[in-house]
Each structure stands twice: as structure tokens, then as C-alpha cells.
N, C-alpha and C positions, 0 to 999 in steps of 0.2 A: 504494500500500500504506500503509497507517495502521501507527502504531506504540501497540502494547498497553502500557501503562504499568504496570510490577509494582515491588511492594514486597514485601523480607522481611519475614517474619511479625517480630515482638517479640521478640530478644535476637536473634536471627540475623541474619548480616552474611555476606557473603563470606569471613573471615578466619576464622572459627567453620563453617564447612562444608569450608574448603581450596581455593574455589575461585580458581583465578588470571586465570579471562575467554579460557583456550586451551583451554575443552572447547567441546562442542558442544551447543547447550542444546534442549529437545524437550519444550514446553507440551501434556502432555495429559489427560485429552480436554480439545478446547479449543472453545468454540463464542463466535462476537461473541454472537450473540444472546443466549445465558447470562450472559453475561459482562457485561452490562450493569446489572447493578442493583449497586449499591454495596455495600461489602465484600463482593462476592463472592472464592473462595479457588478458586487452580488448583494443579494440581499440575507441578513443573518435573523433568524428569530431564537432570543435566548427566554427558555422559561426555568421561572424557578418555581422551587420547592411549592410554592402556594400556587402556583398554577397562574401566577402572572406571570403576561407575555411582555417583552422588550422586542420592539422592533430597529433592526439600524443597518444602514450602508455599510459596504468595506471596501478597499479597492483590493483588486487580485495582484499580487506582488509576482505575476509571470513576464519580466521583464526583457529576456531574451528569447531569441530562437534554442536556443542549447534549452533551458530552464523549460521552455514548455514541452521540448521533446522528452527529457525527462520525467514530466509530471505525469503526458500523455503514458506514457509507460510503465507508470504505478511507483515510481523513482530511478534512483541512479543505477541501482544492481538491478532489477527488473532491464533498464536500458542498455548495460553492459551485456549482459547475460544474451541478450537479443540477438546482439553486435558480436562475439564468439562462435556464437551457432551460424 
């Protein structure tokens, strides 16, 4: 499994949303394939414990051509592995 790299949009942080890192976070709609051209924006809905929802912006941190090849292929050993065979 590859890890999607996000970033809060511009003045948002964790501390300005409330979040504490014990909700449950749910990227959608989320597609690699989309998600590969740089600055692209996903939408994140984090729920917590009480069953409130936070909705907020991220931008996708796939920044080059390399980075999105490897995300598209679940990360860097999935993409190596590919490239051997």
C-alpha cells in the first residue's frame, strides 16, 4: 500500500479544525489516477468519537512525475518490484 501525501489547504492546520488525530479520516471520492497531477485538491471527512463530522480541503502532495508513478503502484517497492520483472 502506498501512502497518499496530503496537505492542509493555506491557514488550516489541525488546531483551527479541532482535530486531535482520534477521528476516523474518509478521503473522498478519491481516485490515484486523478490524483496524480499536481495541486490537485481532495476532499477529507474526519468523524469523531460522537459521530461529528468535520468536513475540509487538502491538496495532494503528488508533485512529480516519479512520485505519482510510484503512488500509482501502491509505493516504491511495489514500483521496483514491477521494474525487475
Amino acid at each position: 500500500m502506498g501512502i497518499v501525501p496530503l496537505e492542509f489547504e493555506p491557514g488550516m492546520h489541525a488546531e483551527t479544525l479541532g482535530l486531535t488525530g482520534e477521528e476516523t479520516y474518509r478521503i473522498e471520492p478519491f481516485s490515484i489516477a486523478a490524483s496524480c497531477q499536481p495541486g490537485t485538491r481532495a476532499h477529507v471527512v474526519a468523524t469523531r468519537a460522537s459521530g461529528e463530522v468535520v468536513d475540509f480541503s487538502v491538496i495532494v502532495r503528488i508533485d512529480t512525475p516519479t512520485e505519482a508513478a510510484y503512488v500509482s503502484r501502491g509505493g516504491i517497492l511495489p514500483y521496483v518490484l514491477d521494474h525487475l520483472l
